[in-house]
C-alpha positions as CSV (number, residue, x, y, z in Angstrom):
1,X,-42.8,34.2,1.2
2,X,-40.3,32.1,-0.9
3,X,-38.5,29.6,1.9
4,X,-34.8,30.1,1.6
5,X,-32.7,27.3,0.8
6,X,-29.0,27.5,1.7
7,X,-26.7,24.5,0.9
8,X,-26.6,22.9,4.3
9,X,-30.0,22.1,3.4
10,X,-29.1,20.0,0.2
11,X,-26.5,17.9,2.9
12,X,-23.8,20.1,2.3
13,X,-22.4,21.9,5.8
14,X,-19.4,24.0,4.4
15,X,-18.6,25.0,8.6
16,X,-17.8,21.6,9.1
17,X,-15.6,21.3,5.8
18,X,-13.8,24.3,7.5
19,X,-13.2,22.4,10.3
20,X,-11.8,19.5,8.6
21,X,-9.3,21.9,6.5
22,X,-8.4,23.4,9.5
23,X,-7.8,19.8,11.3
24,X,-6.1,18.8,8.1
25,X,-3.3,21.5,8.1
26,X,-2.5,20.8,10.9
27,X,-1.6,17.5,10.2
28,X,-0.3,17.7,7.2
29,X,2.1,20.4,8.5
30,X,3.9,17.8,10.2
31,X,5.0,16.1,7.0
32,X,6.5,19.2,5.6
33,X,10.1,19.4,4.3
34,X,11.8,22.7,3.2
35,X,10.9,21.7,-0.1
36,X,7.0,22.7,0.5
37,X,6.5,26.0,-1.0
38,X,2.7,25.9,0.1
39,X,0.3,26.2,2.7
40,X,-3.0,23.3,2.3
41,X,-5.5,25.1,1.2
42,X,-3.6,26.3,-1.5
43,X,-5.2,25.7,-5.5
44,X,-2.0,23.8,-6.3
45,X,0.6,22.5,-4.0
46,X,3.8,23.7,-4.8
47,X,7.2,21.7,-4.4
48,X,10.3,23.0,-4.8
49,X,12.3,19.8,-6.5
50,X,16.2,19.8,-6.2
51,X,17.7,17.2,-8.7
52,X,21.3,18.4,-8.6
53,X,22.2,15.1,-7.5
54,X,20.8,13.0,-10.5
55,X,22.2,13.0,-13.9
56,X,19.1,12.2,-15.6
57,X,16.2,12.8,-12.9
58,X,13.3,10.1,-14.0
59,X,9.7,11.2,-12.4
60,X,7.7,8.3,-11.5
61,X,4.2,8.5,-10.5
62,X,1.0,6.1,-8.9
63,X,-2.6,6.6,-7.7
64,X,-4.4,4.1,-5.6
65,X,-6.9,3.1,-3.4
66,X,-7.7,1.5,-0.3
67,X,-10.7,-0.8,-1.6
68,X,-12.8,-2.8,0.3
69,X,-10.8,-2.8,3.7
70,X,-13.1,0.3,4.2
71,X,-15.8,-1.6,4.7
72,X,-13.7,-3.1,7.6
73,X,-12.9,0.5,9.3
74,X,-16.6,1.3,8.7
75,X,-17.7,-1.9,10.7
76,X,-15.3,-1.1,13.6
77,X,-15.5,2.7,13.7
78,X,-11.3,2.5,13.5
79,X,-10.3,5.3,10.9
80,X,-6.7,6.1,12.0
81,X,-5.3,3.4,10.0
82,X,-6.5,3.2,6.5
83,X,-4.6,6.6,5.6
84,X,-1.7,4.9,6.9
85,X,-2.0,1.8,4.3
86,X,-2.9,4.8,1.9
87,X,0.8,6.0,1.7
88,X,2.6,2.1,2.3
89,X,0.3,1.2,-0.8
90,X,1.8,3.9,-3.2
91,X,4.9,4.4,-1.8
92,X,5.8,0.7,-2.8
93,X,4.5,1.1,-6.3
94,X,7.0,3.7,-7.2
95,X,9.7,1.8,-5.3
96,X,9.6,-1.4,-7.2
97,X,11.0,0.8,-9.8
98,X,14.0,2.1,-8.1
99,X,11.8,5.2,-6.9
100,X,12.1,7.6,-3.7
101,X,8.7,9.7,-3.0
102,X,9.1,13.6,-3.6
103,X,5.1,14.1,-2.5
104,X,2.0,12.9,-1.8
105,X,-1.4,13.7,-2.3
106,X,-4.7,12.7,-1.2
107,X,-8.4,12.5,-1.7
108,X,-11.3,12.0,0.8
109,X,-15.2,12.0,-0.2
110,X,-17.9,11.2,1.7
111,X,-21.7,11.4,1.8
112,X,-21.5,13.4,5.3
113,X,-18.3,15.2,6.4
114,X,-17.5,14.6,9.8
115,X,-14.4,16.3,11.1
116,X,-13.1,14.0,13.6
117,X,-13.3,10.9,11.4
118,X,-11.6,13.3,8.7
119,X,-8.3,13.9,11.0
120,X,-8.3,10.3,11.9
121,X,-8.0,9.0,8.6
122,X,-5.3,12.0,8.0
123,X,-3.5,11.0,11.0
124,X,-3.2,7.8,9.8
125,X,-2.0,9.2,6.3
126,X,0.8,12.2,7.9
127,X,2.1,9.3,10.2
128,X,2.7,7.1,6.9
129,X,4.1,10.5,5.3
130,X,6.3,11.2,7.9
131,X,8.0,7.4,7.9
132,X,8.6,8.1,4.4
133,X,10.2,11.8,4.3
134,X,6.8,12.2,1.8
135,X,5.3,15.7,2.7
136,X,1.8,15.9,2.0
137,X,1.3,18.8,0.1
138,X,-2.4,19.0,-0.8
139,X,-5.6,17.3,-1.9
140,X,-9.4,17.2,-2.1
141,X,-11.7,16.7,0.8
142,X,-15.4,16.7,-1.0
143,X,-19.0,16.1,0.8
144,X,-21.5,14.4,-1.5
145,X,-24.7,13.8,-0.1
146,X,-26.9,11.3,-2.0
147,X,-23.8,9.7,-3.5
148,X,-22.4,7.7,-0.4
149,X,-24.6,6.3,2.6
150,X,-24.0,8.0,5.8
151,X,-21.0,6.7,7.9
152,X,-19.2,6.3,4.4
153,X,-16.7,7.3,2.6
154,X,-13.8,6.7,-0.2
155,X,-9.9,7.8,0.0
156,X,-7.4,8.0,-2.7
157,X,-3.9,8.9,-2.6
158,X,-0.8,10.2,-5.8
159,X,2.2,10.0,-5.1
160,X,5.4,11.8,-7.3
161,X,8.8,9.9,-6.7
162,X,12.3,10.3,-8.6
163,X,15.0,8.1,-9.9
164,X,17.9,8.1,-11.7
165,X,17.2,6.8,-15.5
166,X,20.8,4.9,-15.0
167,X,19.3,3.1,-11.6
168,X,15.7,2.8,-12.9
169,X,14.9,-1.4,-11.7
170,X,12.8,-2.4,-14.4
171,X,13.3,-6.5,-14.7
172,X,15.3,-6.3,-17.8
173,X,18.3,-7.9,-15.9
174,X,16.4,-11.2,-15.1
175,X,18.0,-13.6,-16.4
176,X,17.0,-17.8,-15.5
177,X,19.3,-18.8,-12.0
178,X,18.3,-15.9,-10.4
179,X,17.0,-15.8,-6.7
180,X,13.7,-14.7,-5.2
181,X,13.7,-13.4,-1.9
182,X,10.4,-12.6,0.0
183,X,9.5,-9.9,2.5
184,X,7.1,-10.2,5.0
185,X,3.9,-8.4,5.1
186,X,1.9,-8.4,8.4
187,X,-1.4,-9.2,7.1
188,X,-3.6,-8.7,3.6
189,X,-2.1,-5.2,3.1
190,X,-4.8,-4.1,1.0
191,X,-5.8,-6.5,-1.5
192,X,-8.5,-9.4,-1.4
193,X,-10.7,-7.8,0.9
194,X,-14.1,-8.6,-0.9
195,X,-13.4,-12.4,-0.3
196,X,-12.1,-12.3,3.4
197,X,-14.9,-10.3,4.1
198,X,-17.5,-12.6,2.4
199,X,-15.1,-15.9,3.8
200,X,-15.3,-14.3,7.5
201,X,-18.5,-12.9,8.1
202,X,-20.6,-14.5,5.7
203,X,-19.5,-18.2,6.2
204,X,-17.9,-18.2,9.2
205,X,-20.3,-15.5,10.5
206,X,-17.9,-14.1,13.1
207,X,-18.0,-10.2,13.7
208,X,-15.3,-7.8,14.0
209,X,-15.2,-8.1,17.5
210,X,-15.0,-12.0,17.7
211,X,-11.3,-13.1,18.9
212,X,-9.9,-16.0,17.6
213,X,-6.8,-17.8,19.3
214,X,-5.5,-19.1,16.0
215,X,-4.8,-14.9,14.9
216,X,-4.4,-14.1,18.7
217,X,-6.5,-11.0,18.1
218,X,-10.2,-10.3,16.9
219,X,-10.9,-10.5,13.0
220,X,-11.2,-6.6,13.0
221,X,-7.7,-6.2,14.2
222,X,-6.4,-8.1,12.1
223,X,-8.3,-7.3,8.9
224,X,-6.9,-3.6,9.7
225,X,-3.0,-4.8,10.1
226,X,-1.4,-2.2,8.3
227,X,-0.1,-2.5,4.6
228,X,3.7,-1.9,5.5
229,X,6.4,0.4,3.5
230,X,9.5,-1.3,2.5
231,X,11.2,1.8,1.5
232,X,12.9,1.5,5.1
233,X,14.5,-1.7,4.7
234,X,15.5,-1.4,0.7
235,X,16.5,2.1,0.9
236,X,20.3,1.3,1.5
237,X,20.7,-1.2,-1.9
238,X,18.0,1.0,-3.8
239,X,21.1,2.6,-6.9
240,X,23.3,0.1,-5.9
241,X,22.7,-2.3,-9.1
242,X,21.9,-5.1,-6.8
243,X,18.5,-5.7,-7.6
244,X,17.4,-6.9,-10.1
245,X,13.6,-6.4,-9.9
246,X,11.1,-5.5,-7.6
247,X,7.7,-7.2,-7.2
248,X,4.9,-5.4,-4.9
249,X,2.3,-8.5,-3.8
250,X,-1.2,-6.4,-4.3
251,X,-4.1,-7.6,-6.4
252,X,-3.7,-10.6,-8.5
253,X,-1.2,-11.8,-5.4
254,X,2.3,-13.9,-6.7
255,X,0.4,-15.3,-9.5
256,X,-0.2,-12.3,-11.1
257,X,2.5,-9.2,-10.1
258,X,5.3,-11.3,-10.4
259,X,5.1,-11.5,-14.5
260,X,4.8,-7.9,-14.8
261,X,8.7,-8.1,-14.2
262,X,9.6,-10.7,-15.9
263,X,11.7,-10.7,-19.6
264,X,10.6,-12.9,-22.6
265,X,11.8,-16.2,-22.1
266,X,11.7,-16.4,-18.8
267,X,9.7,-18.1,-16.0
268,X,9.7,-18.5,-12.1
269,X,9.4,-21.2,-9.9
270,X,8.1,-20.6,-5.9
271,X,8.8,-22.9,-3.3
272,X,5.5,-23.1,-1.1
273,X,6.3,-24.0,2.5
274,X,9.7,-21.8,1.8
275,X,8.0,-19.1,4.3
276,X,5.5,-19.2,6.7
277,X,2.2,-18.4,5.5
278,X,0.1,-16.2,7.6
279,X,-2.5,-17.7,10.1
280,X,-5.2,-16.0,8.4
281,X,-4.9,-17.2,5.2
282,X,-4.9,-20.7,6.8
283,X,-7.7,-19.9,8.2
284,X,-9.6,-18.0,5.3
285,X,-9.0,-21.3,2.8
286,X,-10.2,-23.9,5.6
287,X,-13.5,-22.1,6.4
288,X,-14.1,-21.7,2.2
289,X,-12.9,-24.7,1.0
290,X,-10.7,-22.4,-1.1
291,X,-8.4,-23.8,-3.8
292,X,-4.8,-23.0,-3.4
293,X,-4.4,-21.5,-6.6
294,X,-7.3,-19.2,-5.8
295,X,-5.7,-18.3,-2.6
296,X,-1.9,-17.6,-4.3
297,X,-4.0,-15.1,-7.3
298,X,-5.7,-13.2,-4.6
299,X,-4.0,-12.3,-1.6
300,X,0.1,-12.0,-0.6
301,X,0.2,-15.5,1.6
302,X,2.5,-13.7,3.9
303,X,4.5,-12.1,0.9
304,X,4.6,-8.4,0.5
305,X,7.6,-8.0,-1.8
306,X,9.7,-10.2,-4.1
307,X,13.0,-9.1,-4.5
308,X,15.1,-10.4,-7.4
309,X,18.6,-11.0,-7.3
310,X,21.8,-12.8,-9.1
311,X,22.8,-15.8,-6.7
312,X,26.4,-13.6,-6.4
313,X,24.8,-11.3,-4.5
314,X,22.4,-13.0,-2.4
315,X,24.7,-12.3,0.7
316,X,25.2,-9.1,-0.5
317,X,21.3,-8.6,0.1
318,X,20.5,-10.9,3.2
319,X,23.6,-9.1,5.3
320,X,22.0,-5.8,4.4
321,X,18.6,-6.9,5.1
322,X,20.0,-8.5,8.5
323,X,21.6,-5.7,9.7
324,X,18.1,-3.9,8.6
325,X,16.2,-6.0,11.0
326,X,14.5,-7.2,8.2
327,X,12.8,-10.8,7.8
328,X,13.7,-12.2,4.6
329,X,12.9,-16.0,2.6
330,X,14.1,-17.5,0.2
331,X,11.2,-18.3,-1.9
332,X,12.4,-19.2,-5.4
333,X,14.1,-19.4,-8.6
334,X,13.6,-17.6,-12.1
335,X,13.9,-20.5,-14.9
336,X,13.2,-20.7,-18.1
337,X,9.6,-20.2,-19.3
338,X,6.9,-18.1,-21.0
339,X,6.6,-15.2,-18.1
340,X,4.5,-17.3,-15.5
341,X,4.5,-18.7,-12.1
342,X,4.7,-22.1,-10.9
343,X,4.2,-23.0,-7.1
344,X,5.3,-25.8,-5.9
């Protein structure tokens, strides 16, 4: 008699991708807005938009990753976070552009779909939703045995914002005088986690558990600091025609994002020691011997977002930012030049 073969059997349990939609709704319910027209699960997630308050409604759009940090939650079995840095990633890619999110939506694969690691990584994500009034109204939850090792898996979020063409922040404005100011991140966000990985357990050979007085926390807990939404503390100036540009610090760090702002003709010059670099990265360069140019094109330093301003409103910016709670630094200048960065 011919055995029978069901799909389970190929690595694919379709009960426990039940349970995960199931876990996932529930979740995701809790980012909902009146806007939502759908239930996850749905083919399509359906938003109702409402752009009676724009003239001339722009959409503006990202997709993006968590990378290598993965590796990091994988090591220390901490999932509730990395959904989190999911939505601060994308949410600040459509805000350097004078954005606000509409939706979000997300992707999860793995080799073997276990539920509870499943509605940890969408806690992490609805909690990030929720700070931004983002609802998250679908996305793809797909088991692929043979294609990731067990324990694995990969995440992916899109996000859909709007803005006014009239207060789209596109760098055009820059003009040579004009000041930088820095926001704070609380860690590496993100970005340049192949090298702190290979700088801290490779050559320094610590683990995730090993604590080290100089972060005040083990390596894990700090390698999973969250990549932080500045939609909070911009929000208020965001159509106000006060900024000038907006610079998110991801891959390629200040050498490399800040030209994607900048107008022909111009340049920017960064003040190092203008903020205080992050113990980590201290620590990351000492134990590779790595050159400070190297360091400035990978990770943030202790930047998350560049904000660029005319010197006349400067105090416009810092009072708001104040009264936001919100650390701020002077980092900078934009001079004339051929769009690059000088640190110095």
């Amino acid at each position: 008699m011919t055995q029978k073969i069901h799909y389970k059997d190929a690595g694919v349990d379709i009960d426990a991708a039940n349970d995960a939609k199931e876990r996932i709704k529930r979740l995701a319910r809790s980012t909902f807005t009146a806007n939502v027209m759908t239930e996850i699960g749905s083919f399509g997630g359906m938003f109702r938009a409402d752009f009676t308050a724009l003239k001339n409604p722009v959409l503006v759009s990202s997709a993006d990753g968590v990378g290598t940090k993965l590796r990091v939650a994988f090591m220390t079995g901490v999932h509730n976070t990395v959904g989190y840095d999911l939505v601060g990633h994308c949410v600040n890619d459509i805000l350097v552009q004078g954005a606000r999110p509409l939706f979000f939506l997300d992707y999860i694969a793995s080799g073997k779909l276990v539920p509870e690691i499943v509605e940890q990584i969408i806690e992490g994500l609805a909690r990030g939703c929720r700070e931004a009034l983002c609802p998250l109204i679908g996305g793809e939850t797909a088991e692929m045995p043979g294609f990731y090792a067990d324990g694995e898996y990969d995440i992916a979020g899109f996000i859909v914002g709007v803005v006014d063409r009239d207060e789209v922040i596109d760098g055009t404005r820059i003009t040579p005088g004009d000041a930088l100011i820095g926001l704070p991140s609380v860690g590496l966000h993100t970005n340049g986690y192949s090298l702190a990985r290979k700088l801290l357990f490779d050559v320094a050979r610590h683990t995730p558990q090993t604590f080290l007085d100089e972060l005040g926390c083990t390596v894990g807990e700090e390698l999973l600091k969250p990549h932080r939404s500045y939609l909070k503390a911009l929000d208020g100036l965001i159509g106000k025609g006060i900024i000038k540009g907006l610079v998110h610090i991801t891959g390629g760090g200040l050498l490399e994002n800040i030209p994607r702002i900048l107008p022909k003709g111009t340049a920017v010059k960064i003040n190092a020691g203008s903020w205080p670099v992050l113990p980590v990265y201290q620590l990351m360069a000492r134990v590779g011997n790595v050159p400070s140019r190297e360091m400035y094109r990978t990770f943030n330093m202790g930047i998350g977002m560049v904000v660029v301003v005319s010197l006349s409103d400067v105090h416009r910016l810092l009072a708001h930012l104040d009264e936001a709670g919100e650390a701020h630094y002077d980092i900078g200048r934009v001079v004339e030049g051929v769009q690059d960065v000088t640190i110095s």
